[in-house]
MINU-300845 format. One record per residue (C-alpha): x, y, z; residue in three letters. Coordinates in steps of 0.1 Angstrom, whole numbers, plus 2048, in hexadecimal, padded with zeros to 3 digits. Last residue first. Example, Ala and Ser with C-alpha at 12.3 -4.5 7.8 and 13.67 -1.06 7.14 Angstrom:
BEGIN
   xx   yy   zz  residu
  889  7F5  847     SER
  87B  7D3  84E     ALA
***
This chain:
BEGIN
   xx   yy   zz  residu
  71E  763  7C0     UNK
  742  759  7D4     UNK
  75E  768  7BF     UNK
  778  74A  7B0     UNK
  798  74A  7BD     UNK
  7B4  756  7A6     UNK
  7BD  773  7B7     UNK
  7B8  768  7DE     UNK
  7D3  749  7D1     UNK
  7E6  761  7C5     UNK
  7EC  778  7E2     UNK
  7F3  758  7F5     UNK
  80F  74A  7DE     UNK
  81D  771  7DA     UNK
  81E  773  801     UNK
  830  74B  805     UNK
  848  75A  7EB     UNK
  84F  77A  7F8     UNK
  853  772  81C     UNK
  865  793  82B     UNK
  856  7A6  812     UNK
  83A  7A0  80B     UNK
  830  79C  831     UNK
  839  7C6  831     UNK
  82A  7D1  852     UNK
  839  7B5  86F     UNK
  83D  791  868     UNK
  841  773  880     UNK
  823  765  873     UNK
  811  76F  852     UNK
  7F0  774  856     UNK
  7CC  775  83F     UNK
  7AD  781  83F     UNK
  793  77E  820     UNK
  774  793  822     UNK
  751  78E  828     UNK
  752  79D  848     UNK
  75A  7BD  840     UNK
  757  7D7  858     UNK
  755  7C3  876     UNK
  772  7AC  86A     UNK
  786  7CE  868     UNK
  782  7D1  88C     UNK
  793  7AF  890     UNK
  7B0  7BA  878     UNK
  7B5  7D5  88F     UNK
  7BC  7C1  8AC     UNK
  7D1  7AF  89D     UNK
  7E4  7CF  895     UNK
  7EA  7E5  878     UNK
  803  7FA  881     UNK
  819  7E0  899     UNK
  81B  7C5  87F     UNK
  820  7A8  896     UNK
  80B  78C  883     UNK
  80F  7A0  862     UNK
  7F3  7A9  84F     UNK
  7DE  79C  82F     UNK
  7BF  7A9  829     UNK
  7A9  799  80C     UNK
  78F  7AD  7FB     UNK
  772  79F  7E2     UNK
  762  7C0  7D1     UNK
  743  7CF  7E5     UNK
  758  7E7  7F8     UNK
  736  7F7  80D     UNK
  749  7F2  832     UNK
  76E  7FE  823     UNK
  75C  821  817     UNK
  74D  826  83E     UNK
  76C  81D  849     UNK
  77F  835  835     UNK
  789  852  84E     UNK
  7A9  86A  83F     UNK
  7B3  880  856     UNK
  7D6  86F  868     UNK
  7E0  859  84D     UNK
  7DD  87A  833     UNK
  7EE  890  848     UNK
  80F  879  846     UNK
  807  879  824     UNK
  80F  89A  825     UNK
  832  898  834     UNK
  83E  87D  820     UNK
  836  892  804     UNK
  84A  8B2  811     UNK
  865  89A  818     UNK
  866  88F  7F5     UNK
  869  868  7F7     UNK
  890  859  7FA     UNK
  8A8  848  7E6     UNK
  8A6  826  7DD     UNK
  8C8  819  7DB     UNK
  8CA  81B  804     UNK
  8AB  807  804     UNK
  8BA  7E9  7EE     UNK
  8D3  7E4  809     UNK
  8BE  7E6  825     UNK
  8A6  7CC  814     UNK
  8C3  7B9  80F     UNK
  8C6  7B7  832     UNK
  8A3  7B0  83A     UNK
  8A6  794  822     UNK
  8C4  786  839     UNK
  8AC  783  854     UNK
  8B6  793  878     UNK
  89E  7B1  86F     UNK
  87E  794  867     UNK
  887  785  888     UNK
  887  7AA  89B     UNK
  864  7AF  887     UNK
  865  7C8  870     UNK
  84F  7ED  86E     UNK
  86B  7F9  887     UNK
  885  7F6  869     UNK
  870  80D  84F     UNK
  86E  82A  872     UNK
  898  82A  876     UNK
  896  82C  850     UNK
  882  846  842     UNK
  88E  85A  86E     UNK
  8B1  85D  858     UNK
  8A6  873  83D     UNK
  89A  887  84C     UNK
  8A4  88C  86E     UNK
  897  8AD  87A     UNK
  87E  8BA  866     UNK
  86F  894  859     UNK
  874  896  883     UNK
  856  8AD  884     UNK
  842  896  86D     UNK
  848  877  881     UNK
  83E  887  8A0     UNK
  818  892  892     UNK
  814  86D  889     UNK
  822  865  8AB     UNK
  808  87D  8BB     UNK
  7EE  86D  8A7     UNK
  7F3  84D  8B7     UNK
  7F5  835  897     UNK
  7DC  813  88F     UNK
  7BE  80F  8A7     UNK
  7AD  81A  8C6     UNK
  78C  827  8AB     UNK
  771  839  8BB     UNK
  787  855  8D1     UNK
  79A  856  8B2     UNK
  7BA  841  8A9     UNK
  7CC  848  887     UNK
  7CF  832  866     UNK
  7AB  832  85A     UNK
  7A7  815  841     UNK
  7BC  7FC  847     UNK
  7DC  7EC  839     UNK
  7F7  7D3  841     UNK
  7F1  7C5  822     UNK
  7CA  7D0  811     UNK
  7C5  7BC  7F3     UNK
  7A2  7C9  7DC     UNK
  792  7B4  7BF     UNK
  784  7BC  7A0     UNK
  787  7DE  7A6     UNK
  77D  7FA  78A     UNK
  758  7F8  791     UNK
  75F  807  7B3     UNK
  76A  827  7A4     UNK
  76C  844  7BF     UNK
  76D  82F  7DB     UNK
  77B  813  7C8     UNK
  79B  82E  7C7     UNK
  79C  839  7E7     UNK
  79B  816  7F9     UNK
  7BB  815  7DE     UNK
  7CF  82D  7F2     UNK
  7C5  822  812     UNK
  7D4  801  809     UNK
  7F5  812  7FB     UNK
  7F6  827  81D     UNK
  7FC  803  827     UNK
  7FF  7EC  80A     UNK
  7E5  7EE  7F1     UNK
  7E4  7D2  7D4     UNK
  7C9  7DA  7BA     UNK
  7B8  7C1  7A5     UNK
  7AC  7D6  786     UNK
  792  7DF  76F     UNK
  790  7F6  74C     UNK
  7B2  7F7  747     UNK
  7C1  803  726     UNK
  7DF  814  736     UNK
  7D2  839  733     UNK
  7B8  82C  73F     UNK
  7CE  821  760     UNK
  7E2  83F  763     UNK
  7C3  851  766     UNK
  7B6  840  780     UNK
  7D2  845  792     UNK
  7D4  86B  78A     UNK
  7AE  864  797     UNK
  7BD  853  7B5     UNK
  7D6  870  7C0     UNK
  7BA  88B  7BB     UNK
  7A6  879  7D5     UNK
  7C2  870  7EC     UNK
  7CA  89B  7EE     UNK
  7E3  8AE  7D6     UNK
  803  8BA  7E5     UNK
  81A  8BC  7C2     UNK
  835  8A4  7C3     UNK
  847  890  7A3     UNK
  845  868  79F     UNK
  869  85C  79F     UNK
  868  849  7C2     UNK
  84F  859  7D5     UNK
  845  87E  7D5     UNK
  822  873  7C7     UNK
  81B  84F  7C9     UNK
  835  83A  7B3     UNK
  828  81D  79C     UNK
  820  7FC  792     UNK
  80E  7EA  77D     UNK
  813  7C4  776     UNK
  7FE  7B7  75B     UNK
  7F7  793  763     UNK
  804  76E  763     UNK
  82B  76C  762     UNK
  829  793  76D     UNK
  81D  788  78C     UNK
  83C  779  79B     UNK
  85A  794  792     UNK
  83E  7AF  79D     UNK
  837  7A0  7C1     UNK
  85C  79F  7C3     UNK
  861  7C1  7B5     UNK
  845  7D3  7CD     UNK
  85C  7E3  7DE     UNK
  866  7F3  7C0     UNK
  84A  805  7BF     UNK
  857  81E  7D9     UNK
  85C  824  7FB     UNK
  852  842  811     UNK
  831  83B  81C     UNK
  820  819  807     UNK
  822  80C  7E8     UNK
  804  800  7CF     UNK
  805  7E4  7B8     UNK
  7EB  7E2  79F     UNK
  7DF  7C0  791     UNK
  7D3  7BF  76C     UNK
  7C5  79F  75D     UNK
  7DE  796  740     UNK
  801  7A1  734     UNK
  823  7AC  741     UNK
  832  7C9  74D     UNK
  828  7EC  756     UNK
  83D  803  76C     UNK
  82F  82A  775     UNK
  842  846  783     UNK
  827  85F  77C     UNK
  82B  887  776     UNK
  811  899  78A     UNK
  804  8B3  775     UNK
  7E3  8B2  786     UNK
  7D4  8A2  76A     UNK
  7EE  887  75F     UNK
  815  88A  750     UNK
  81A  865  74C     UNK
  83B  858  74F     UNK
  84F  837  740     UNK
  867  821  752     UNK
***
């Protein structure tokens, strides 16, 4: 896979296949973009597939630089691949990731997926959704402790107990322990990113067409939270998988990628 050194001297991980409108697939906390391989396999038979590892992820080097930093090394990236506009894929911190990035360049999305993804991640006295802080604040402390056992112990509570009896769960476990592991100093800091960073206001002026698609029992982003989200954006797609916790794509990567394209190749309402 080739690197791109960019402006902060990050050194991007990056994977590029295929040919046609460009979709951007974007990981979330402590995986990779390999997680992304079936969505990849799929796409690439119709679009540019790009991919890559956030910072401290994967083979992407670390330097603690903040989400706006992160999305113009994104950006970046992106002219530095010829693309002017882009579907982009965002799944968890991935979604908050790419919020960022029409933030700062809205006329760079064509269209916007959010999976299992919102976009503030930590509850306030206004908002009784997605992670208690003090557990947010745990997780880093046992990164301390139990790194990096407490990667794996917290990527198995994000599945359903069907989805961990499943035999793709297991070859997920497999293919995890060839992954190696995010920087813990990473994982750590974007650990403080879910619990400051506030996007609502951003997600309520997303002009682009957005779909969300979530997990019936994903236990981050909630029901209940996808209702909220309907107040912010009405206009937008929602969609569930049942039976499915925080990573639909992959424990039903077929009926995800059907859906994903469908929302892709549907014509914008004028």
């Amino acid at each position: 896979m080739p690197n791109l050194i960019s402006k902060s001297g990050i050194v991007w991980n990056y994977e590029v296949e295929g040919k046609g409108k460009p979709i951007v697939f974007i990981h979330g906390w402590g995986v990779d973009h390999r997680i992304w391989r079936q969505q990849i396999k799929h796409f690439v038979q119709e679009f540019q597939v790009i991919a890559f590892d956030l910072p401290g992820h994967g083979n992407t080097t670390w330097q603690p630089v903040n989400l706006s930093i992160v999305v113009e090394d994104i950006d970046f990236l992106l002219k530095t691949l010829n693309v002017q506009k882009a579907i982009i894929v965002g799944s968890s911190l991935g979604g908050l990731v790419g919020l960022k990035y029409y933030s700062l360049f809205p006329g760079k999305v064509e269209k916007m997926i959010f999976v299992g993804s919102m976009p503030k991640f930590s509850q306030s006295k206004d908002y009784p959704f997605g992670l208690d802080v003090d557990k947010i604040r745990k997780l880093d402390t046992q990164l301390d402790s139990s790194y990096p056992s407490i990667i794996n112990i917290f990527f198995r509570s994000l599945f359903t107990n069907e989805e961990r009896a499943s035999r793709r769960f297991k070859w997920l476990q497999r293919f995890r322990r060839t992954e190696g592991f995010a920087d813990k100093k990473a994982l750590s800091h974007y650990l403080s990113i879910l619990e400051n960073e506030d996007l609502r206001n951003n997600l309520k002026v997303v002009s682009a067409p957005v779909q969300f698609i979530n997990g019936r029992e994903d236990t981050i982003c909630c029901c209940n939270t996808v209702e909220y989200l309907k107040t912010l954006l009405p206009q937008a797609r929602y969609d569930f998988f049942e039976k499915c916790g925080h990573f639909p794509f992959l424990s039903k990567p077929y009926e995800f990628n059907a859906l994903l394209e469908s929302f892709i190749k549907e014509e914008s309402k004028k």
